[in-house]
C-alpha positions in Angstrom: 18.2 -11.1 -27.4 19.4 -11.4 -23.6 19.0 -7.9 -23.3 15.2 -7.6 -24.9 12.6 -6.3 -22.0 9.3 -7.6 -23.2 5.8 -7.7 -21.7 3.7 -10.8 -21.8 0.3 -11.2 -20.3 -0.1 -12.9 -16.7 -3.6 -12.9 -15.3 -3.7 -12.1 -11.7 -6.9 -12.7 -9.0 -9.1 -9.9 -10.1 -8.6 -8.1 -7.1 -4.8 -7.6 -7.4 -3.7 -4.0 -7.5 -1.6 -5.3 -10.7 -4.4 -6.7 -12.7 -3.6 -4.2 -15.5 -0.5 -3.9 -15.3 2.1 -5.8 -17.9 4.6 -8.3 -16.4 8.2 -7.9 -17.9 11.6 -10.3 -18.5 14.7 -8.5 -19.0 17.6 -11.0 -18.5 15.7 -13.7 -16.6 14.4 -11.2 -14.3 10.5 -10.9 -14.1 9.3 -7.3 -12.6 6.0 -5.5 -12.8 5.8 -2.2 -15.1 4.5 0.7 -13.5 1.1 1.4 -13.8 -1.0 4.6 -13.0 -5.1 4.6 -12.7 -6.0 6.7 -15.8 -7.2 10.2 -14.9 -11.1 9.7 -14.8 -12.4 13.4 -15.3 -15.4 14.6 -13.5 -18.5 16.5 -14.5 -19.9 17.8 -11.4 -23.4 15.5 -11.4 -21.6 12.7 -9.6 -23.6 10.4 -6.7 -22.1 10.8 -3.0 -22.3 8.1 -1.0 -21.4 7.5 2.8 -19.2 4.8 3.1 -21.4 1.9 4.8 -20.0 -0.1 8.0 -18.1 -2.9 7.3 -16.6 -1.4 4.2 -14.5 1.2 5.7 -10.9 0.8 3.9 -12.4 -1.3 1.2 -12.4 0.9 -2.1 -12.6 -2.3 -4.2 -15.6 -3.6 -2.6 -17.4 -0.4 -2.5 -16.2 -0.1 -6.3 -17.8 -3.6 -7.1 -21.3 -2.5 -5.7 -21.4 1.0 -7.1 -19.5 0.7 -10.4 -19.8 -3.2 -11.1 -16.3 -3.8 -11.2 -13.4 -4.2 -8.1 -10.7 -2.9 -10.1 -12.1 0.7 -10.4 -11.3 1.0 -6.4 -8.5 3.3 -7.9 -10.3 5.3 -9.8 -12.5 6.3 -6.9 -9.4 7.0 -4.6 -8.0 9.0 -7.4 -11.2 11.4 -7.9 -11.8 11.5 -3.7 -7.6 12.3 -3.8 -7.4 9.1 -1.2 -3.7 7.6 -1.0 -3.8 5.2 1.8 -7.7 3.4 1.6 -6.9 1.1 4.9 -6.4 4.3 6.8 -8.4 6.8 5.3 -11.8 5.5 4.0 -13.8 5.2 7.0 -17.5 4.2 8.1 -19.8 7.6 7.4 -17.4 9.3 5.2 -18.9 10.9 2.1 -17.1 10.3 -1.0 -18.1 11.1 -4.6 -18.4 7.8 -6.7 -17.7 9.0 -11.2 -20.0 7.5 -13.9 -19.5 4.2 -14.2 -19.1 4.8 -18.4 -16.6 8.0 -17.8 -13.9 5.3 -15.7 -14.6 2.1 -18.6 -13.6 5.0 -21.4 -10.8 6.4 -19.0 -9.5 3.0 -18.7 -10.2 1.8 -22.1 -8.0 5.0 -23.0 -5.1 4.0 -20.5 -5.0 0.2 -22.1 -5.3 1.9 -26.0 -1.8 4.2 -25.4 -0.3 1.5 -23.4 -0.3 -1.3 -26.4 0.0 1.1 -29.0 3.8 2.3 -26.6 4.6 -1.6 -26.9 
């Protein structure tokens, strides 16, 4: 059994890029699994918003106010193709924000396949 990599659940501040993501032990050595934002798909009638001062580089606040939740801040960057948030989200720039329900079934999805692969 030393050799046995299995998950457990660890619950991390709510604003930790690793919220969703399992935490692993193989041979006494804890390590993250990777963990990509699921692919939220768009259906053209998306709001735009203008990134308001104050929140330039913060995708998780401007997720909180817009979608209800901080951890969607990746599902935002992933539709607006945004790698770096610090450097590229600034004050004024227009980004599209998805539905709300489309990123809860998109991650709902994600969490389904990744407990049914455990």
């Amino acid at each position: 059994m030393a050799d046995e990599t299995r998950p457990f659940e660890l619950e991390l501040e709510f604003s930790n890029a690793y919220k969703r993501t399992q935490l692993f032990i193989q041979n006494g050595t804890a390590f993250f699994g990777l963990w990509r934002p699921p692919e939220v798909v768009l259906d053209g009638d998306e709001e735009r918003i203008a990134i308001p001062m104050g929140l330039e580089g913060h995708l998780d606040l401007v997720a909180q106010v817009t979608l209800g939740d901080r951890a969607f801040w990746r599902a935002i960057a992933q539709v607006n193709q945004i790698d770096y948030p610090l450097e590229e989200v600034r004050a004024g720039d227009r980004i599209i924000i998805p539905k709300a329900n489309r990123v809860r079934a998109a991650y709902q999805q994600a969490l389904g396949r990744a407990q049914e692969s455990m």
